[in-house]
N, C-alpha and C positions, 0 to 999 in steps of 0.2 A: 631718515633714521628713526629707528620706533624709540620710544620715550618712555617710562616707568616713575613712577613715584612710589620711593622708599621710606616707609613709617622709621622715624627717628624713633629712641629708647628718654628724647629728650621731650618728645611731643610736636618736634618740626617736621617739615616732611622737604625730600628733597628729589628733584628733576635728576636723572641720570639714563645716559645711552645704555639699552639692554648690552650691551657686548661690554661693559664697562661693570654688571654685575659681579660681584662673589660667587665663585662659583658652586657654593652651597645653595644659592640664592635660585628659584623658580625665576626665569627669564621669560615675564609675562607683563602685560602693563595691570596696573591697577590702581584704585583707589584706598586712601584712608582716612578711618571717619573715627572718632575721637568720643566715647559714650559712658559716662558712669565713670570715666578714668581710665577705662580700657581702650585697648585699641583692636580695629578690627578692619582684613584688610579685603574686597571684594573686588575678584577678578573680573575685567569687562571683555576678555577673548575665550576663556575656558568653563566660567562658572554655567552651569543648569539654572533655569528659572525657577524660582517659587511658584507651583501651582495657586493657581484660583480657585479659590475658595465657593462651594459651589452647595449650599444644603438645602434642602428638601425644602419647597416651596407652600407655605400654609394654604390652606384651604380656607373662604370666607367666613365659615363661622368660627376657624381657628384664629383667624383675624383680628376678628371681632373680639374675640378672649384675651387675646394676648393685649391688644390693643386699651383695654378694658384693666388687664391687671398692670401695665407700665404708667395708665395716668394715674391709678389708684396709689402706687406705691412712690410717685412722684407729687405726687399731692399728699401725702398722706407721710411722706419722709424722717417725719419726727415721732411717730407712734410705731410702735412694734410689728414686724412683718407675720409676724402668727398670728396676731389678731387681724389687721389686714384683710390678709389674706383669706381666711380662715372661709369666705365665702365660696374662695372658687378650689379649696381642696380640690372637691370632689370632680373638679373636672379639670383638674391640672394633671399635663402627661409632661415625661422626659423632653418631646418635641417643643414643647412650647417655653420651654428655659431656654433654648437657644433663641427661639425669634426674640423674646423677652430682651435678652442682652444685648442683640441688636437696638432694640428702640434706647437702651439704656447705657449704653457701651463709654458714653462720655461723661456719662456720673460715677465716677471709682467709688468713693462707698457706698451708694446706692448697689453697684456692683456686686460688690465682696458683702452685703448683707443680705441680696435675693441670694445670693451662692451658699450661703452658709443656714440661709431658709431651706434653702432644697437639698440640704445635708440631711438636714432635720428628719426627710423620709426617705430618701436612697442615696445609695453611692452615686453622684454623676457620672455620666462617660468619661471616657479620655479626651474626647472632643470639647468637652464643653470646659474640664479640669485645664484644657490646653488655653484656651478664649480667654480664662478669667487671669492663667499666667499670663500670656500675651498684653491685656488691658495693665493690669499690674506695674509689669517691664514701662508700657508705653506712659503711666502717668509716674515714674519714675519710686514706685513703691518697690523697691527691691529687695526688702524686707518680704514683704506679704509672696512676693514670689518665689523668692525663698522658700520657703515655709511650705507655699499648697506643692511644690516639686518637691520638698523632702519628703514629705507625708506623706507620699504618695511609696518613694523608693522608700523609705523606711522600714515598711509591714514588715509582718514577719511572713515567711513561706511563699515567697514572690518568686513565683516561673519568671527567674533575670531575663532568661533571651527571646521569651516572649513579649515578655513587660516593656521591652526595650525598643523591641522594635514596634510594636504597636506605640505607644509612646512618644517615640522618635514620629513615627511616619504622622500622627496628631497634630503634633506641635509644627510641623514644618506644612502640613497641610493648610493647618490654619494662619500660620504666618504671616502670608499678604494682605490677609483684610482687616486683622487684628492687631495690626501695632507696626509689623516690621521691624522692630528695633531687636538688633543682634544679639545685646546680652542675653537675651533667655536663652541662649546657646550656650551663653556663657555657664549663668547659673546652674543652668542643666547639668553642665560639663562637670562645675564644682562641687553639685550633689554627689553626683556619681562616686567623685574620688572620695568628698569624704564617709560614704556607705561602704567604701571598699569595694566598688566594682569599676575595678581601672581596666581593665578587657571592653569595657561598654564605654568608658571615658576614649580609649583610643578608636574604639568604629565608631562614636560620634564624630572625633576631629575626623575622622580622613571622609565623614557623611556632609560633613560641611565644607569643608574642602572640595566636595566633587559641585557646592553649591557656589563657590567662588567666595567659601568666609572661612577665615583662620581664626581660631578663638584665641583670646584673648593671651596677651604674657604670662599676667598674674596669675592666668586659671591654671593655664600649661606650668606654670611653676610649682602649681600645687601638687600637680598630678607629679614632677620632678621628687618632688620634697619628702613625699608621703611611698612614692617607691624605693628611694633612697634608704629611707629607712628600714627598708625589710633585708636582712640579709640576704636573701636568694633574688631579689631582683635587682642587682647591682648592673649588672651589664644589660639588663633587660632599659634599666633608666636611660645608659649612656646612646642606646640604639635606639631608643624613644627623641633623644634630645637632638642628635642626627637626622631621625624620620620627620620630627617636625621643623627643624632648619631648613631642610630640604622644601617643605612647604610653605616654609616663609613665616616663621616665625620668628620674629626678631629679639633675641633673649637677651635679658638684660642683666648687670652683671650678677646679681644675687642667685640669679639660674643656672652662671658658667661654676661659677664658686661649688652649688651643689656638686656640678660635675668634676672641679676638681677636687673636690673632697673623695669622690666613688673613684677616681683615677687613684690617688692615695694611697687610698683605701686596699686596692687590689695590687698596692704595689707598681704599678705603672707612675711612676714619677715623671719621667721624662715623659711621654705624654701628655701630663697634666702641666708643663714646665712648655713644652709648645703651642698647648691649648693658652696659655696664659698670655704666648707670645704672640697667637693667631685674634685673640680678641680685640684686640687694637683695630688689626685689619679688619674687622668685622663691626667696625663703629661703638665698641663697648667698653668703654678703660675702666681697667681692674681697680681696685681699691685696694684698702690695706688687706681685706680678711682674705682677697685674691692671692696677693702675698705671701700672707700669712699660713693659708693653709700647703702651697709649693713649699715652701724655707720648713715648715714642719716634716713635711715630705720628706723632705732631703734632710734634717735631720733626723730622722728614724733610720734611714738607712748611710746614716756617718758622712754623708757629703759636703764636709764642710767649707770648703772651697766652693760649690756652688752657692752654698747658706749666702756666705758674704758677699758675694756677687749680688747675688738678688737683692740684698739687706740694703748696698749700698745705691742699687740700681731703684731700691724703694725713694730712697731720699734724695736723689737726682729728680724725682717725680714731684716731688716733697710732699710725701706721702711719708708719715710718722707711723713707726712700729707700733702696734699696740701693747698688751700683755702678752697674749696668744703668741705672737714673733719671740717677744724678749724669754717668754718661758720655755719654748721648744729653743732657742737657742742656749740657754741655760744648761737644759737638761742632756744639751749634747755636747757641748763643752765639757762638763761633768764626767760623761761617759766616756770621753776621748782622754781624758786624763789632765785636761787643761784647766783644771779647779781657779787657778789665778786669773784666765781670762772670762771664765764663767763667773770671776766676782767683778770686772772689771764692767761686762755689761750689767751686772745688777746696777752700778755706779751709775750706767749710765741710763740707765730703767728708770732708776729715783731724779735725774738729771732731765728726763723728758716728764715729770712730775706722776708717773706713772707708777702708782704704792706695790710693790711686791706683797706679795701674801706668802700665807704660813707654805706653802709647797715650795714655793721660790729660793726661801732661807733655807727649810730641811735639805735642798736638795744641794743645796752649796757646802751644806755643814758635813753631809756625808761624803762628798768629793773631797774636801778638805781630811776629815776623817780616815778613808781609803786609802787617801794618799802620804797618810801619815803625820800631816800637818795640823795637829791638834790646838797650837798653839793662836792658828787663824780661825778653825773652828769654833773655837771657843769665842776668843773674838767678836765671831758671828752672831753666835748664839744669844753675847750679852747684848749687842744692837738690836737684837731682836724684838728682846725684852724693852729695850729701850724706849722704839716707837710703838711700843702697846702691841704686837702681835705677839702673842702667848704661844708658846712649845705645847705642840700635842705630845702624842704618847708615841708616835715614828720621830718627832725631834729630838725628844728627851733619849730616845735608845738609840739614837745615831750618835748621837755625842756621848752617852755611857760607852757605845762601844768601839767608838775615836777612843777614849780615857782606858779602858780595858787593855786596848790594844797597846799603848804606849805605857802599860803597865802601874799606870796611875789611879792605883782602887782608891785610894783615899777623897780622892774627886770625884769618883766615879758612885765611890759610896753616898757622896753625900748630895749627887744630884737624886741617885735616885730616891732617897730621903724626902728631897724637896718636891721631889715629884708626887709623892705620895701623901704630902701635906698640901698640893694644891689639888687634890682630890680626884688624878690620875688613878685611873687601875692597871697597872704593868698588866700586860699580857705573857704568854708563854716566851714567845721571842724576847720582850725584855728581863723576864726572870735566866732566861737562858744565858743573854749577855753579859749579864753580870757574873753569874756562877762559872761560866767560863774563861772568862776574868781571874776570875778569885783562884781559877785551875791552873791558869798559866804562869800565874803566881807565885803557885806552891802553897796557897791560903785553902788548903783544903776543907778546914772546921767551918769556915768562912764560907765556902762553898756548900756544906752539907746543909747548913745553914738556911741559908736563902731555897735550898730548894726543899726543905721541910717547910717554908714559909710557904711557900707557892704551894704546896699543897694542903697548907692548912684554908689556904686562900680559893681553893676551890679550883685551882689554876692546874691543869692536868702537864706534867711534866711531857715532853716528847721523845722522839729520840734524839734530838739533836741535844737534849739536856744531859742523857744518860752516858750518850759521849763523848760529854764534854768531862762528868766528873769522872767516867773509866780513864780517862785520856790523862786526865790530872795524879791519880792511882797510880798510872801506868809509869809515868814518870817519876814518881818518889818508891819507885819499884813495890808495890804492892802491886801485881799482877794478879794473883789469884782473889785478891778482894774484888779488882773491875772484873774478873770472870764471873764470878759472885752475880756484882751487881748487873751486870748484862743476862744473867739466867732471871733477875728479879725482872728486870724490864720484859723479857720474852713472856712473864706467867701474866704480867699486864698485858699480853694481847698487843703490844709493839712489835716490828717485826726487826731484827737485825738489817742493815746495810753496808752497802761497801765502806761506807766511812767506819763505822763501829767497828768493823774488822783490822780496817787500817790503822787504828790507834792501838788494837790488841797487837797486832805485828809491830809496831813502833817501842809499843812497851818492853815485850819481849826481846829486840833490840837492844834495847836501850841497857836492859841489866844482862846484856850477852849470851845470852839464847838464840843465838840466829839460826842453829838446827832446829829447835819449837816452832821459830817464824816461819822457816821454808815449810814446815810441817802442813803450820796454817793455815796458809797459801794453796796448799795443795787439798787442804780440807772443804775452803770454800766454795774448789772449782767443783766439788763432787755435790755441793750445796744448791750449787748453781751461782754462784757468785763470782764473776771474773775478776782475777787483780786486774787494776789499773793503774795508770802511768805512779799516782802515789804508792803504790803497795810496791811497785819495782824499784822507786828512786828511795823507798824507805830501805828496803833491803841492801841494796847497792850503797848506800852512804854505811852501814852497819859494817860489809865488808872492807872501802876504800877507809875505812877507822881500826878497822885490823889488819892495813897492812895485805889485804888478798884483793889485788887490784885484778889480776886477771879474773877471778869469781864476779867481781862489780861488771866487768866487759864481757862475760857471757851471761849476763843477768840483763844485759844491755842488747846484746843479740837478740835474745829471745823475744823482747818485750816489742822490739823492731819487728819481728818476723809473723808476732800477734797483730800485728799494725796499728800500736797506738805510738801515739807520736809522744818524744820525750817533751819537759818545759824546759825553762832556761834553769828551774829547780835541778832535775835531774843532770843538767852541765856542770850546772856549779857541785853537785855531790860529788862527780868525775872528775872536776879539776881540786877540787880540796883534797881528795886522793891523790891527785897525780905529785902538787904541792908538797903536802905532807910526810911522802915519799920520797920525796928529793927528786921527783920526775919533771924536772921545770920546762924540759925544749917538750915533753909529753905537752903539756900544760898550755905553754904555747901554741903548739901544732893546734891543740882542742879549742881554741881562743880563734885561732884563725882560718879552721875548719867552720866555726859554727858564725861568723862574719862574713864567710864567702857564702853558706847556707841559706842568710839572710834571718838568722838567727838571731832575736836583740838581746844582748848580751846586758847584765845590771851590774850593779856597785858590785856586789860578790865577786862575781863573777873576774873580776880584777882584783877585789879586796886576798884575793886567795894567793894570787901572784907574786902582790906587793909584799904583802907578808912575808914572805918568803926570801925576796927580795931583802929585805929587810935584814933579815936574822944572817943572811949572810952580809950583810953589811956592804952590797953592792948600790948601792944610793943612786948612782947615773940610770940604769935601765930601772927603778922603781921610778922616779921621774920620769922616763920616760914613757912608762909603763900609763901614767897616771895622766901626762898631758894628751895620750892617744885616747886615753878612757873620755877627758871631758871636752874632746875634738868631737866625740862622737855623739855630744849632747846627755851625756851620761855620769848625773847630777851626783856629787861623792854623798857619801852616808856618815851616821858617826863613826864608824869603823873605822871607813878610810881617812879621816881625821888622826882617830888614834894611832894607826897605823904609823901613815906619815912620819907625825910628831914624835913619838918613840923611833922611826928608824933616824931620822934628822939629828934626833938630840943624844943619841951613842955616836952618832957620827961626826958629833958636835958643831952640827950646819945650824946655829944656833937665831940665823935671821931666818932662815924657811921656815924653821919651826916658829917661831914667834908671830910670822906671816900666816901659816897655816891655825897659829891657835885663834888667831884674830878674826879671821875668816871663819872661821867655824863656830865661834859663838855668836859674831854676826846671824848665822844661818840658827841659833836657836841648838845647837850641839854644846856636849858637855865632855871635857878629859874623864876618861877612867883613871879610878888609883894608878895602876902601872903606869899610864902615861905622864898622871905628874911626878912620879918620881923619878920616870926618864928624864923628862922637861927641866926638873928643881937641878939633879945630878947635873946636865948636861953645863947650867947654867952658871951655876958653880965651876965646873972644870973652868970654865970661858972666866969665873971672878965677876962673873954679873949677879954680884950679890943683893942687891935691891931687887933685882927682878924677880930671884930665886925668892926671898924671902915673901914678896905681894902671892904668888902661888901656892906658898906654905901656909901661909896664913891663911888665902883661899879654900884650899884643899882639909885644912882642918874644921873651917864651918858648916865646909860641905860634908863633915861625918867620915871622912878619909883618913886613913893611919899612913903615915909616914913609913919608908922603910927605917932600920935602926943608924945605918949611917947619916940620913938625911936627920934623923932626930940630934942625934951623937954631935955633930957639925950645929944648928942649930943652939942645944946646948951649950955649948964650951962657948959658940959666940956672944951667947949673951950675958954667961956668966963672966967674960972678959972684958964687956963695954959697961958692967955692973947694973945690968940690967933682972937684977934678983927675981925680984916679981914675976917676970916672962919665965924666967929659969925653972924656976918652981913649979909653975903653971906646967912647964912639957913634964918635968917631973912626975907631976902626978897622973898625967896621961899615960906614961910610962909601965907606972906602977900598976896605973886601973888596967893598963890593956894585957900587962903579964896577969894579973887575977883572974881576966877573964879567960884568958889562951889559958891556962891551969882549970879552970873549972869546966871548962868544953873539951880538955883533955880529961879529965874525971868522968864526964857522962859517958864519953866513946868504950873507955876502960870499964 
């Protein structure tokens, strides 16, 4: 049986039957020799011999010179070689620097100082540049060898494929008498790549290779590392990494890692997910960044399921996640919608003592944010602060526009405030945030505001600013003012887009021009602007609000037969039609039309139903309604709170509703006025007078007016148990809130 010895990645070496190879592996016997920390492995059945080294034989009176100038500079070793020498200039040739070296060859700086002598008057050959590299390699100056091979490849205007191969053919010439020691192959190798001639790095290895030597890991890794990095030679690396496996390179894990980074890279995961699984079998265990860079993989492309596989399959190894794992997990938690579990591994980020940094929090604030959940955002933000990592200027506008969005400028004002006192410069996107804030508001001055600020501030508005405040216009029905201000943006050299358009359509909606809007619509396409799915489901909700349900269902056709796909927006505008219409088995039908579609349906989406449900006072199928909603993993909102709780308590289901208001403040949800007056009403019929009155009293700190009978009732009770003082108190409330209702009927008049 033939026998082989396989260079470990450990520095061991191990006896193995050729039939018992990897089949990547060159099925040859051979040796390994262990040099400078490299390894290098020489075939004893395939490799070519090193020629003999063979030069011109001196002549006796060359002899006599040569012989003449080596005791001179050997005796003389501490005095300068130009003075020296300086005797036998005139009879020093090229030829006699080589015999020289010979008699001299085992005194290395005696060496590299005759060399750097005969600098002094010509370039050397490649033959002799090859000798002093060689002596260098063998007295283990690896530095100095360094140096005389870059010098060399460095020039400038270097014929490469000449250079190269004359070069090459030098160095391998002189090889056997001069040192034999492998690395200069190396070295060579490592010049190459780092001059950028990696075409002359790979005909050295397969030149050495044909000699029975595979250069080293670390060099071949270089040559990995520095192709890797070029975008167009991505696949040129991974067919590099194959060609010399094949030859017997034994790559070690920092080499597979490159490759599955360029696996990744191109999108090939799965790939880089069985390369990860093949290097085991290949004697090479992955580490964490092995891991680390697969579980990123698959989190760019949402594979969360294999994420946690790997993750756990990491710590069966017990091999600990780093940062790099916990952040690409992070940030795909986030993107999945699972903000709660993407805080849960931060938990356990700071649990493996591993410090999250400022991207780690921004990126959890703005999940939390998106997802509406400001109240955790926030949260976040002050732990933040807590252990010393400071809000840039993407944290501070993730949580401005978490607070925007839940309609809380007063916070939102005042971080950005703070932001500007810790010597932040908001950029366009965060002047944007806020002003579109202050739009959806209805804080228009507030809005005009801040963006005259940003441009006193050098901060050039965009158009996402221009429609945010047309949008805000549009809606307090000033239409012709965002027309205005949209020709203002256009003379800026902005250009309109389909959003600007779709807020001018919404507007004109909105104050019942939906002939202007179709108009619009029709203006754009001649613009070159195609509506899309928003410009249709704006329209459509405009009509299913006037009652012209079949207009929204060929407005619905059409936009089908255009082929843009509706969202679960455009469902919900079609079932609040259908709803509002009194089209409830319609509504239905659409409900479980778009469930069998594979359609996900939201709170709305039900919220339209129930309602409805509701105001007929059918209470069993709103229940019923509502248990299929959160069977389906379909989390209620405030609405469906309110909802609920007003149908319950006309209904006078007086524990549901008190179960549902309980629950809902749990989750961070608030009653609207209507609903506590449902609630108080309901409570009352029932003579749960204590309950009723803790909600009333609620309801009035929170800024809520009472209807008159829920006042009326109040009153008289307390004027009965002689409770004056309270009496009074509603009294004047009373009275303040007819002054005001009289003075707000003055303005309108």
């Amino acid at each position: 049986m033939k026998i082989g010895v396989i260079s470990l990645t450990n520095g061991c070496f191990k006896l193995v039957p050729q039939s018992s190879y990897l089949g990547h592996f060159l099925r040859i016997s051979f040796k390994d020799i262990l040099l400078g920390g490299k390894h290098f492995a020489f075939y004893s059945t395939y490799g070519r011999p090193f020629p003999d080294y063979s030069p011109r034989q001196p002549t006796i009176k060359d002899s006599e010179l040569v012989q003449n100038i080596s005791s001179t500079i050997k005796q003389r070793r501490f005095e300068t070689l130009r003075h020296v020498l300086r005797p036998f200039e005139s009879k020093f040739r090229p030829d006699h620097l080589i015999w020289v070296l010979m008699n001299i060859k085992n005194d290395t700086g005696l060496v590299f100082n005759f060399y750097e002598w005969a600098c002094l008057y010509r370039e050397p050959s490649l033959e002799v540049r090859s000798i002093v590299i060689h002596i260098a390699v063998a007295s283990k100056d690896l530095k100095m060898a360094h140096s005389l091979i870059y010098d060399f490849w460095s020039k400038l205007n270097l014929d490469v494929t000449y250079s190269f191969s004359c070069f090459v053919e030098r160095l391998i010439y002189t090889y056997k008498d001069w040192g034999s020691d492998p690395c200069v192959f190396d070295l060579f190798f490592e010049v190459l790549v780092q001059v950028g001639f990696l075409m002359e790095a790979r005909r050295l290895f397969e030149k050495m290779v044909s000699y029975g030597l595979v250069i080293s890991v670390d060099s071949c890794k270089l040559l990995l590392s520095n192709m890797s990095s070029q975008s167009n030679k991505k696949r040129d690396t991974f067919k590099v990494f194959m060609e010399f496996l094949e030859a017997g390179v034994c790559w070690d894990t920092g080499s597979y890692n490159i490759i599955l980074h360029i696996l990744c890279q191109l999108g090939k995961i799965r790939e880089a997910h069985h390369l990860l699984f093949q290097m085991e079998l290949r004697g090479c265990l992955p580490d964490v960044a092995s891991y680390s860079i697969v579980i990123n993989g698959y989190c760019c492309v949402g594979e969360l399921e294999k994420v946690m596989r790997l993750v756990n399959e990491m710590r069966m190894k017990g091999l600990k996640p780093n940062a790099f794992t916990f952040n690409s997990i992070i940030l795909l938690k986030c993107k999945s919608g699972k903000v709660a579990d993407a805080e849960r591994v931060l938990r356990e980020m700071i649990a493996f003592r591993i410090l999250p940094d400022n991207v780690v929090y921004t990126t959890i604030i703005d999940g939390f944010c998106k997802s509406g959940d400001i109240f955790s955002a926030i949260k976040l933000f002050e732990e933040m602060q807590r252990v010393e990592i400071f809000p840039d200027i993407i944290a501070y506008s993730a949580i401005i526009c978490g607070l925007c969005q839940s309609r809380n400028m007063t916070e939102a004002d005042k971080l950005f405030h703070e932001m500007l006192d810790r010597g932040l410069e908001p950029d366009e996107i965060t002047y944007t945030t806020l002003i579109d804030g202050y739009c959806k508001a209805g804080k228009l001055k507030e809005a005009f505001f801040w963006h005259n600020k940003m441009v006193e501030k050098g901060v050039t508005p965009n158009v996402v600013t221009y429609t945010s405040l047309a949008d805000g216009l549009c809606k307090q029905g000033e239409v012709d003012t965002a027309n205005e201000l949209l020709h203002e943006m256009s003379a800026k050299g902005l250009e309109l887009n389909i959003c600007t358009y779709n807020v001018i359509v919404n507007g004109l909606c909105k104050t019942g021009n939906v002939n202007q809007a179709i108009k619009l619509m029709e203006d754009m396409e001649m613009t070159g602007f195609h509506p899309d799915t928003i410009t249709y489901t704006t329209l459509m909700d405009a009509y299913c609000k006037s009652g012209e349900i079949s207009k929204a269902h060929e407005l619905l056709r059409t936009m089908l037969d255009r082929g843009l796909q509706p969202t679960v927006v455009t469902f919900n505008v079609l079932m609040n039609g259908f709803c509002t219409s009194g089209m409830l088995e319609d509504g239905e039908r659409l409900l479980k039309w778009m469930l069998e579609k594979g359609i996900m349906a939201n709170a709305t989406t039900y919220n339209s139903l129930m309602k409805q449900y509701c105001i007929r006072s059918n209470m069993r199928v709103t229940t019923e309604i509502y248990r299929e909603m959160c069977a389906r993993n379909i989390m209620p909102d405030n609405n469906t709170y309110n909802i609920l709780i007003k149908g319950h308590s006309r209904a006078r289901n007086m524990k549901e509703a008190w179960y549902l208001h309980r629950e809902m403040v749990a989750k961070g949800f608030d009653l609207t006025d209507s609903s506590y007056n449902a609630f108080i009403k309901g409570l009352l019929k029932k003579k749960k007078y204590w309950e009723a009155k803790e909600l009333f009293d609620e309801m009035r700190r929170k800024g809520f007016i009472a209807d008159q009978e829920i006042f009326n009732f109040f009153l008289e009770k307390n004027f009965d148990e002689g409770n004056l003082g309270t009496a009074l108190e509603l009294c004047d409330e009373v009275i303040e809130r007819f002054l005001i209702d009289k003075v707000n009927e003055d303005n309108h008049t």
